[in-house]
N, C-alpha and C positions, 0 to 999 in steps of 0.2 A: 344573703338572701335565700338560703336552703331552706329555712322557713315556709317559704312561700311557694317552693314547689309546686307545680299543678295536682301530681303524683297523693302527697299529702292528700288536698283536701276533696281531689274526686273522690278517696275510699272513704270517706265522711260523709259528704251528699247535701250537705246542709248550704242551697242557693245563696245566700249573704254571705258566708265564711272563700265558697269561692270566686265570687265575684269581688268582694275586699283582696284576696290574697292575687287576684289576675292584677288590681288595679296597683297595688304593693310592687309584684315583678317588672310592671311596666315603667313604672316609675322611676326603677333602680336598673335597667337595661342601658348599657354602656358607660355606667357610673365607674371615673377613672379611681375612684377611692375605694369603691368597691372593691375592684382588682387590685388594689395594692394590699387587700386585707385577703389575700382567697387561702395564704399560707397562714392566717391566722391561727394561737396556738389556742383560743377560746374554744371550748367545746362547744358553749351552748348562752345563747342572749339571754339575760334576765326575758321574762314572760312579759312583760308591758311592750316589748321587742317581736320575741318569738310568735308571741300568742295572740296578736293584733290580728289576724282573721279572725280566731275565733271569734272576741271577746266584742270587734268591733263589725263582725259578719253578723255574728248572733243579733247583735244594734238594728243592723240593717235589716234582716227580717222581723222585728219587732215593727219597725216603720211601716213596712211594705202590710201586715198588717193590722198597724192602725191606720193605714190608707185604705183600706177595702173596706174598715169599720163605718168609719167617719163618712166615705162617700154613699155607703149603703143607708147612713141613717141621712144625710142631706137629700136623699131622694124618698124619704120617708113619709108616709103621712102620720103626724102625730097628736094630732087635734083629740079633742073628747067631748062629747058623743060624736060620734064617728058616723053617716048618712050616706046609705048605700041606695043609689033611687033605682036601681034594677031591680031589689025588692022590697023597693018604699022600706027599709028599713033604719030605723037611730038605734045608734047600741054606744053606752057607754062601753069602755073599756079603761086599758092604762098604758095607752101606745106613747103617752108623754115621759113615762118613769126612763129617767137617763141611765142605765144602769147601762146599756153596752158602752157610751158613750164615757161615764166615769172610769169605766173599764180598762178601755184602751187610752186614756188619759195617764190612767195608775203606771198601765205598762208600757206609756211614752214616757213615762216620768224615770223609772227604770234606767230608759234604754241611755238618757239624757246625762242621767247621772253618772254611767259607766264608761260614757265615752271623754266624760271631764277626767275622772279617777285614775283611769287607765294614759290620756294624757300629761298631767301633773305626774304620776312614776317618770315618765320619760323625760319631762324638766326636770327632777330629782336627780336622773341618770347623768343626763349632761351637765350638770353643776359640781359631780362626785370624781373628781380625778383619777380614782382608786377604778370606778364605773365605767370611765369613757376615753381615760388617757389624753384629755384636756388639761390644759390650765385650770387651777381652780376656780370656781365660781366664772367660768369661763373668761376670764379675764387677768392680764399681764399682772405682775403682784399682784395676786389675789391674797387679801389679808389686811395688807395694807389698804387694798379698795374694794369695796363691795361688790361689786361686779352683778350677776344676775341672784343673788343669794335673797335678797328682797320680794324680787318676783315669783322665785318659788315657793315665799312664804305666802304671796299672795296666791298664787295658784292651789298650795294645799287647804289658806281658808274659804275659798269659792269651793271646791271639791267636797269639804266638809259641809259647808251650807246645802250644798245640791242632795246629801245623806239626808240630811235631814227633811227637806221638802219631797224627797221621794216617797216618804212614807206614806201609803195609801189611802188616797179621801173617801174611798169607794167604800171602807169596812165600818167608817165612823158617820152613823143615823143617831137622831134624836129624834121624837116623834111631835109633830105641828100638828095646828090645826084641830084642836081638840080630836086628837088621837085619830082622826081621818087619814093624814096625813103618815102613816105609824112608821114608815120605811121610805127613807130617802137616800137618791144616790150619791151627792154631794158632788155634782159633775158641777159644777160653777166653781168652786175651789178647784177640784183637781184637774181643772184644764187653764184657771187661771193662774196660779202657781207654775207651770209650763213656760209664762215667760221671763220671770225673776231665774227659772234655773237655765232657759236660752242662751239668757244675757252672760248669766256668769259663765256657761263653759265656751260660748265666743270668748271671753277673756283668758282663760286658759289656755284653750288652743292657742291664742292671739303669741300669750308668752311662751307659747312652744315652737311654733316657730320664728320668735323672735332669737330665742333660743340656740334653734337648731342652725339658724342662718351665722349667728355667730361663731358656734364651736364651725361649724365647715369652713370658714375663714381660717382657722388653724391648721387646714389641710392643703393651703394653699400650697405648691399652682397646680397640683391636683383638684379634677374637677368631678363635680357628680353628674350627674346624667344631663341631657339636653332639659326634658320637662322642671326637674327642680332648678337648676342655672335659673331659669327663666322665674320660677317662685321667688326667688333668694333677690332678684334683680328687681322685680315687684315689693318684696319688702323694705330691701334699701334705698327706693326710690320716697319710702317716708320714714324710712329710719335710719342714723346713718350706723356705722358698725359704733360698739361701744366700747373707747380707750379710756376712760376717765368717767368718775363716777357722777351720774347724773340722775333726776327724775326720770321714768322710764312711763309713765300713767298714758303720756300722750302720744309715744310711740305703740303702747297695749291698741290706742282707741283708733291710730291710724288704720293699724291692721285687721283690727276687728268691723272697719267698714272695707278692706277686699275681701275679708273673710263673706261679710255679707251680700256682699256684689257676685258672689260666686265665680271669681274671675279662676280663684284656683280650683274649681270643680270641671274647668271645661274639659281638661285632660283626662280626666277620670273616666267622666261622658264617653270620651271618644277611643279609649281603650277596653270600656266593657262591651261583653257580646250584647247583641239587638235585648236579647231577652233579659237583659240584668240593668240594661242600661238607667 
């Protein structure tokens, strides 16, 4: 967890980077496996590891403003002609043109796709023996049984999908309306496109910590901290651990409704300061 240091990323400054890396420490605070790696001979985590402030702080800030975006323009008036009766005046304008609104759609799309990417490495990680000092494929013969090697196939093609639909709606106009129309922002696309890539990195999370719940089984009766015990016990309550090769589509879909219920956000909540919260 040196990672995560506060030390780190107060000389940084960057609000999301510290507030992800407070919520990181907290999480892993009295983790009994923690402690049994502290004489570890590893220098340094791969970056899907280390670099999870940054990668998923910088996320964070991306949200925080496309939240000032989006709420500044729902209080907007965007009507055309526009009727000012303080001084009897109508004024056309082009308070309709979506373009902050495409905008920040562009750069939710981004933030969207980085935090699937950045999660698929860490199912990668825990699948690689060589990576994680697991079982292969997280599971007993692995080889002979497939174990999680499936779902990180699935995870890398949602990941790949999510590349592709990032790609900015904001930049691509065709002109309507017999050339009236000459510059459009294309905010209907790039904010509907927002939920096909929602969907799919709730599914990759989903396999990551379906994942991670299994390799920490391999560390048993060592325990990890109070807050994930309670995650890990949340997930096995719809998944059960995997010894035998099975479909796994409907364990992804169980977890990606507590993923959506926000039940593993509460700890987060309640470990960041008032102002990050």
């Amino acid at each position: 967890d040196t990672p995560f240091d506060r030390r780190i990323h107060s000389v940084r400054g960057h609000g999301g980077q510290i507030a992800v890396a407070t919520v990181l420490r907290e999480l892993m605070r009295d983790s009994e496996i923690r402690a049994s790696h502290v004489e570890c001979a590893r220098v340094q985590d791969p970056y899907s590891i280390r670099c999870q402030p940054q990668v998923v702080g910088a996320c964070l800030d991306v949200l925080r403003h496309v939240c000032a975006v989006l709420e500044t323009e729902a209080n907007a008036v965007t009507d055309n002609p526009l009727v000012f009766a303080d001084s009897n005046s109508v004024l056309s304008g082009g308070n309709f043109h979506a373009e902050p609104v495409a905008f920040a759609a562009d750069y939710l799309a981004l933030a969207i796709a980085e935090i699937g990417a950045i999660s698929e490495r860490r199912v990668a990680l825990l699948i690689d023996p060589n990576m994680s000092g697991l079982p292969a494929v997280l599971v007993k013969d692995g080889g002979l049984k497939s174990g999680f090697m499936m779902v990180q196939v699935t995870a890398a093609a949602l990941a790949s999908e999510n590349k592709s639909l990032a790609h900015p709606a904001s930049v691509d106009s065709l002109p309507t309306s017999l050339n009236q129309e000459d510059h459009v922002s294309m905010a209907t696309f790039a904010a509907r496109r927002l939920h096909d890539m929602l969907e799919n990195v709730e599914n990759i999370v989903s396999i990551e910590l379906l994942a991670a719940t299994q390799g920490i089984e391999f560390h048993r009766p060592k325990k990890s901290s109070g807050p994930l015990e309670m995650a890990m016990s949340a997930v096995r309550e719809v998944s059960p651990p995997y010894e035998d090769d099975r479909g796994l589509s409907g364990d992804i879909v169980r977890v990606a409704s507590l993923i959506r219920s926000g039940s593993f956000c509460e700890h987060a909540a309640s470990v960041l300061p008032a102002q990050n919260a």
